[in-house]
Residue frames as qw, qx, qy, qz and C-alpha x, y, z in Angstrom:
[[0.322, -0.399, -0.837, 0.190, 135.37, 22.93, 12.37],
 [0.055, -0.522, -0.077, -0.848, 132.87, 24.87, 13.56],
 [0.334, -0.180, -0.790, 0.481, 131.30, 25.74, 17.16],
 [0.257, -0.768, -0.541, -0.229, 128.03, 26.74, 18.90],
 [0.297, -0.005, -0.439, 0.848, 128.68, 29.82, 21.07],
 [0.168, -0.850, -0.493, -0.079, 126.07, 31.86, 23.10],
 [0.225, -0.784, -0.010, 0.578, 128.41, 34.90, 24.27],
 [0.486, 0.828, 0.271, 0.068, 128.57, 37.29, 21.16],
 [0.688, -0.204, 0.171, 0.675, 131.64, 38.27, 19.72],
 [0.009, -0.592, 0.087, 0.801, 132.48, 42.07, 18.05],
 [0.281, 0.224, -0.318, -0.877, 130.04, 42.27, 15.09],
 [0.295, 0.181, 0.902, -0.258, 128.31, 39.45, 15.92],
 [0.415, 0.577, 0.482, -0.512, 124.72, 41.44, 14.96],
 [0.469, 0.707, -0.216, -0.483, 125.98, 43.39, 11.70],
 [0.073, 0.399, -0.781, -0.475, 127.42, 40.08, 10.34],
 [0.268, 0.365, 0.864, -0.220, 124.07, 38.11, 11.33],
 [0.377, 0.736, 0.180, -0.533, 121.98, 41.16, 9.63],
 [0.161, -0.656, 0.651, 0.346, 124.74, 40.93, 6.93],
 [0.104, -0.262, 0.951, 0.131, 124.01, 37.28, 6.01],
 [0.331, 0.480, 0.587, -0.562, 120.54, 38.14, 6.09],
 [0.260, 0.772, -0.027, -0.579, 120.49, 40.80, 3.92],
 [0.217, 0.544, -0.593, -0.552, 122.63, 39.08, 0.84],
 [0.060, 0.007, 0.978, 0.200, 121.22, 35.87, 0.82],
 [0.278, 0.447, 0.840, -0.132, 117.72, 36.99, 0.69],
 [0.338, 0.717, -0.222, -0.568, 118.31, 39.97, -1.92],
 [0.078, 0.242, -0.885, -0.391, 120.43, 37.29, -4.05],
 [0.051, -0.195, -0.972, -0.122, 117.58, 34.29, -3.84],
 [0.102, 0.614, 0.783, -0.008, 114.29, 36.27, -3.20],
 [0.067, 0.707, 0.252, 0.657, 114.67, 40.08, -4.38],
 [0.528, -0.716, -0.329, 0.317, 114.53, 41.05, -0.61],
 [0.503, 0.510, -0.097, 0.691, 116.02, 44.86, -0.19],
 [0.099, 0.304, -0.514, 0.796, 116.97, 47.57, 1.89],
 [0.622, -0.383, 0.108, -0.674, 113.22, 47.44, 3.72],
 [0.928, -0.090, -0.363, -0.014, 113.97, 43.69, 4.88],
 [0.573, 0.255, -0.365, 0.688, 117.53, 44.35, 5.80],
 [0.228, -0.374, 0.232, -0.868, 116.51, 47.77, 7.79],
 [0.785, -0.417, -0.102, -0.446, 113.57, 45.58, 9.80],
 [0.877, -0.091, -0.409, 0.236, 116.23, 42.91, 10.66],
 [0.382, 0.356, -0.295, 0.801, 118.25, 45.12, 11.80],
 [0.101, -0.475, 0.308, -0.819, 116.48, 46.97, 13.61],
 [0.815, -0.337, -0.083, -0.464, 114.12, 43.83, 15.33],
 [0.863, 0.313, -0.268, 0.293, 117.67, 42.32, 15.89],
 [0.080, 0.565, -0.260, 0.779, 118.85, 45.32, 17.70],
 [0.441, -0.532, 0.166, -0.703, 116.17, 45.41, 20.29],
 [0.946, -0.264, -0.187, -0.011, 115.96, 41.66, 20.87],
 [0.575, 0.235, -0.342, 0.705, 120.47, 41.99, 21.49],
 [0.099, -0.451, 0.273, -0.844, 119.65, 45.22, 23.63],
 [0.799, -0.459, -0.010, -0.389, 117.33, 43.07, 26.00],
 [0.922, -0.007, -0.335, 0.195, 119.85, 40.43, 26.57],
 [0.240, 0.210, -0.942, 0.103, 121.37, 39.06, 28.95],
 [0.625, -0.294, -0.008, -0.723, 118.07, 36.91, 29.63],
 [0.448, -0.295, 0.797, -0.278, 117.28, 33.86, 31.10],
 [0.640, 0.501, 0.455, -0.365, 114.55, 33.21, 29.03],
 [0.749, 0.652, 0.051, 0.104, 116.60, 33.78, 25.51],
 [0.629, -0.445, 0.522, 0.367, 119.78, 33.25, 23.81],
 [0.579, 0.746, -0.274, -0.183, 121.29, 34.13, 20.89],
 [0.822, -0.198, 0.452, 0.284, 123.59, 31.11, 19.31],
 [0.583, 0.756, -0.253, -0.159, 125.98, 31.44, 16.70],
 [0.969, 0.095, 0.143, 0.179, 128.19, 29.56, 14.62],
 [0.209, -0.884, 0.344, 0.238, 131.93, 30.43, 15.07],
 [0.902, 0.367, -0.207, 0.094, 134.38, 28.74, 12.72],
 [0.795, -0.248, -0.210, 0.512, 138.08, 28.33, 13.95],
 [0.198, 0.305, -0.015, 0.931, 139.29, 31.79, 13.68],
 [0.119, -0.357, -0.672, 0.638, 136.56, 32.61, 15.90],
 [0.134, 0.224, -0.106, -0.959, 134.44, 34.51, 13.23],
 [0.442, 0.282, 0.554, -0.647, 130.83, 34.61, 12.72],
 [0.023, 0.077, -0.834, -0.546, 129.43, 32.27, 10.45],
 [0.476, -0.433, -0.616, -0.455, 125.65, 31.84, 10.95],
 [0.140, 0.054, 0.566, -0.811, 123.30, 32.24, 14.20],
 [0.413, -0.570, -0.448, -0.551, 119.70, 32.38, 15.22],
 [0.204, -0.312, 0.425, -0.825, 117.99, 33.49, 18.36],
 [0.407, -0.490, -0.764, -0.102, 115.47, 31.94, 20.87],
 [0.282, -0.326, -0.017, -0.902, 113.26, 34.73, 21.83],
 [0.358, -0.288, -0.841, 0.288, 111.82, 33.29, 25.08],
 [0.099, -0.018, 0.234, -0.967, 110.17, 37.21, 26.04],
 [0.606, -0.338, -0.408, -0.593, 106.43, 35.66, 25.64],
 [0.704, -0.280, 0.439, -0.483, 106.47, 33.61, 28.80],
 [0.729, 0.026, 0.673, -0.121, 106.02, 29.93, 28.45],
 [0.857, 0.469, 0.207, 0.041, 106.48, 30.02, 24.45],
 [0.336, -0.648, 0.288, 0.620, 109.45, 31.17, 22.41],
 [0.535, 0.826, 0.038, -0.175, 110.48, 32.06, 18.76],
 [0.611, 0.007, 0.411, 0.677, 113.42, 30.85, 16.32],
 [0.500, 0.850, 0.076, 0.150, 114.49, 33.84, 14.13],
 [0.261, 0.810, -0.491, -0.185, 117.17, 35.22, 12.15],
 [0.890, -0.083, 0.447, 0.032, 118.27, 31.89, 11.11],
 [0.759, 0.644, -0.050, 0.077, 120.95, 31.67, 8.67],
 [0.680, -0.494, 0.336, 0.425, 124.29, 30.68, 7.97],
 [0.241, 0.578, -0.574, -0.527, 126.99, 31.39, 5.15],
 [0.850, 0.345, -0.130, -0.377, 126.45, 29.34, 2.38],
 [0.501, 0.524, -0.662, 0.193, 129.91, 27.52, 3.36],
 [0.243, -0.141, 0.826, -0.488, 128.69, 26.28, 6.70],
 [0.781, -0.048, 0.066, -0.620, 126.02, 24.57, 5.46],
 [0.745, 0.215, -0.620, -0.123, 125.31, 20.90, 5.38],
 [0.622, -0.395, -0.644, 0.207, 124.38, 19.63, 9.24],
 [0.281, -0.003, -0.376, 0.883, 125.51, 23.20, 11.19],
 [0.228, -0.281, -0.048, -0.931, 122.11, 24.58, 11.16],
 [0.725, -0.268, -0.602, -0.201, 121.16, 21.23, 12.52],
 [0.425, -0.201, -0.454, 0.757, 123.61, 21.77, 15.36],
 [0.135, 0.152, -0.157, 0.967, 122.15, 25.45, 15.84],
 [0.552, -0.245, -0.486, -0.632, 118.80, 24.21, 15.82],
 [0.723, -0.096, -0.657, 0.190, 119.54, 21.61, 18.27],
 [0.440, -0.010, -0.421, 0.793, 121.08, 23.78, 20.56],
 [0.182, -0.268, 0.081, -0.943, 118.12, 26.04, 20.81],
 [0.761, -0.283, -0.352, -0.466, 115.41, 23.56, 21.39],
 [0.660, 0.078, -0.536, 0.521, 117.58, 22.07, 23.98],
 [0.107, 0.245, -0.072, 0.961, 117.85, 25.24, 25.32],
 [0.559, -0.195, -0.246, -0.768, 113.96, 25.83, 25.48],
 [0.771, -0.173, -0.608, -0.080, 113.17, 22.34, 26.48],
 [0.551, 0.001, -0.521, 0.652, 115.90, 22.60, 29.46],
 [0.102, 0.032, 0.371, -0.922, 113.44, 25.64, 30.84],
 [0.220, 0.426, 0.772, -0.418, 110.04, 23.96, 30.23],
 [0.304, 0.255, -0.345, -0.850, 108.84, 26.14, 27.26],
 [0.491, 0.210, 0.810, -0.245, 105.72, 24.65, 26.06],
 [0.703, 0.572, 0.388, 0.164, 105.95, 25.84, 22.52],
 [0.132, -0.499, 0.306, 0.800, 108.70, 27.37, 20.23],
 [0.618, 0.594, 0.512, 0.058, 107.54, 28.43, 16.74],
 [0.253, -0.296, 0.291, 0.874, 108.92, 30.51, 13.92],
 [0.710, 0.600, 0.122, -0.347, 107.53, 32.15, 10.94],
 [0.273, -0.179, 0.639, 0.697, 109.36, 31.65, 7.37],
 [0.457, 0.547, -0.121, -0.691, 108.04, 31.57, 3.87],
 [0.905, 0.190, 0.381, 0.015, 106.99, 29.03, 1.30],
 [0.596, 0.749, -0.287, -0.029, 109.99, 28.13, -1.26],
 [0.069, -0.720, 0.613, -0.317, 112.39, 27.44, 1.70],
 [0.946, -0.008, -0.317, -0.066, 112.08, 23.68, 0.99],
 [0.506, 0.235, -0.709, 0.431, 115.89, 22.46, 3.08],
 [0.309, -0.257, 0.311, -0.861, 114.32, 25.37, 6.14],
 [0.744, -0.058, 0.003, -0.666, 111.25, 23.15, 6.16],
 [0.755, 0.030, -0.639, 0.145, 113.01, 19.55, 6.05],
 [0.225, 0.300, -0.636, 0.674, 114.83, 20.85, 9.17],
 [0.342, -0.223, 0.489, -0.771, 112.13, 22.13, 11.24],
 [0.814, -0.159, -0.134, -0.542, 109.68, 19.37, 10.30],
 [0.723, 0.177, -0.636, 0.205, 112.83, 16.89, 11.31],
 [0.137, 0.217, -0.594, 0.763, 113.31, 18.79, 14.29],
 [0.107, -0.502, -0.792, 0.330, 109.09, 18.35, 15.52],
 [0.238, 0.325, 0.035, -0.915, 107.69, 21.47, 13.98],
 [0.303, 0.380, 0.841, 0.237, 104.57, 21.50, 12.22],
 [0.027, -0.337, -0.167, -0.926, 102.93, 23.91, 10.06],
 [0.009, -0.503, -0.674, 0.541, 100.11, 25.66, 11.85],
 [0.171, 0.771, 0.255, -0.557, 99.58, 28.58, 9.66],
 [0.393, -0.272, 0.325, 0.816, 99.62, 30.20, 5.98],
 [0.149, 0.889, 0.405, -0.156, 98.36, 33.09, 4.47],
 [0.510, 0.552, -0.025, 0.659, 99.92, 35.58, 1.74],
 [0.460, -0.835, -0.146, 0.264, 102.61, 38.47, 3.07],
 [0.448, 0.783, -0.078, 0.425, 104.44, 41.62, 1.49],
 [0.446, -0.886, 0.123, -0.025, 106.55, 42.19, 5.23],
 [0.861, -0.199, 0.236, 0.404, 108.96, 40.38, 4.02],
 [0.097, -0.587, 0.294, 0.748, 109.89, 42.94, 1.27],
 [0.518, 0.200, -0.530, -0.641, 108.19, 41.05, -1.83],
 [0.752, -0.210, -0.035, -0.624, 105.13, 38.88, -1.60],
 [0.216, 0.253, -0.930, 0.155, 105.40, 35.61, -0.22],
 [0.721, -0.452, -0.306, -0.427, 103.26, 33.12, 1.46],
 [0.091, -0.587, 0.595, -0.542, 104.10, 33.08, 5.12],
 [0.712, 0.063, -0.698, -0.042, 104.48, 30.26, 7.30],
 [0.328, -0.647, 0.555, -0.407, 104.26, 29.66, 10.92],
 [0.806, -0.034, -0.589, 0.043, 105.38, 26.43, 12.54],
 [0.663, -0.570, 0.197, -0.444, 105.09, 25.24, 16.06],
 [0.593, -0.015, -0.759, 0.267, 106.86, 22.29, 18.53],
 [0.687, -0.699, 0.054, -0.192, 105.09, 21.51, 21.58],
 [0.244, -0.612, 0.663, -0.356, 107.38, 20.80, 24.52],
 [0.685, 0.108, -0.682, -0.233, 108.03, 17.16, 23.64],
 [0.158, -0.187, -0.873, 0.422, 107.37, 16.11, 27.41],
 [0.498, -0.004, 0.047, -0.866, 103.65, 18.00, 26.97],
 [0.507, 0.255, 0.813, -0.132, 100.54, 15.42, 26.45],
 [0.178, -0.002, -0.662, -0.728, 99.49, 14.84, 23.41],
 [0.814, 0.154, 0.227, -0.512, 95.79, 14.51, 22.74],
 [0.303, -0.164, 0.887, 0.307, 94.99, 11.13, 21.75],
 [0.401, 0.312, 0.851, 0.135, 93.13, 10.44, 18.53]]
């Protein structure tokens, strides 16, 4: 069984960066220049915390070790940002739903009025989730930042108590 936690446990970062780094060298060529950016845009967002405004969740299995995470980056003001998303390939199958959950929650519970992320096209399950969870694309347009080309994605969720335009 596995459990949402928001206080970070000893390697917390290098096993998030970690989980990063082999599952997107194994499935999209991604190398050390990916890894080294996570790491180090990982670093600074951990070195700001403890905020009010953001929260870093991870998934702890029963032994208490780190099994997936992502962050809500709340440092814009009134929007925020899902990243580093990813779990071991053994916690999948509803836990990223739970980790998802738990950020937008999160967000919501302080009034955010939009969280968005980026990703990349290919990441068809990534893209069930967030479009289950109220995200819609908004943006895409090729991008080599990732470490090999890719066509980059941004999706958006208004603050489901916002107005909607009608028609």
């Amino acid at each position: 069984m596995f459990r949402i936690a928001t206080d970070p446990v000893p390697g917390s970062l290098a096993r998030l960066i970690g989980l990063q780094a082999e599952w997107y060298a194994r499935h999209w060529n991604f190398g050390l220049p990916f890894e080294a950016k996570v790491a180090a845009e990982l670093g600074a967002f951990a070195a700001s915390l403890p905020r009010a405004d953001s929260r870093l969740f991870l998934a702890l299995d029963g032994q208490g070790s780190v099994q997936g995470g992502l962050a809500l980056d709340g440092r814009e003001g009134r929007r925020a940002r899902i990243r580093w998303f990813i779990l071991a390939e053994p916690a999948r199958g509803g836990l990223g739903r739970r980790l998802l959950a738990a950020a937008l929650d999160f967000a919501d519970a302080r009034g955010v009025e939009e969280v968005w992320l980026t990703t990349f096209a290919g990441l068809e399950a990534a893209r069930r989730l967030y479009e289950s969870a109220g995200f819609s694309l908004v943006k895409e347009e090729p991008e080599t930042g990732w470490g090999a080309p890719v066509t980059g994605q941004t999706f958006a969720r208004a603050f489901p108590g916002a107005a909607r335009p009608v028609g």
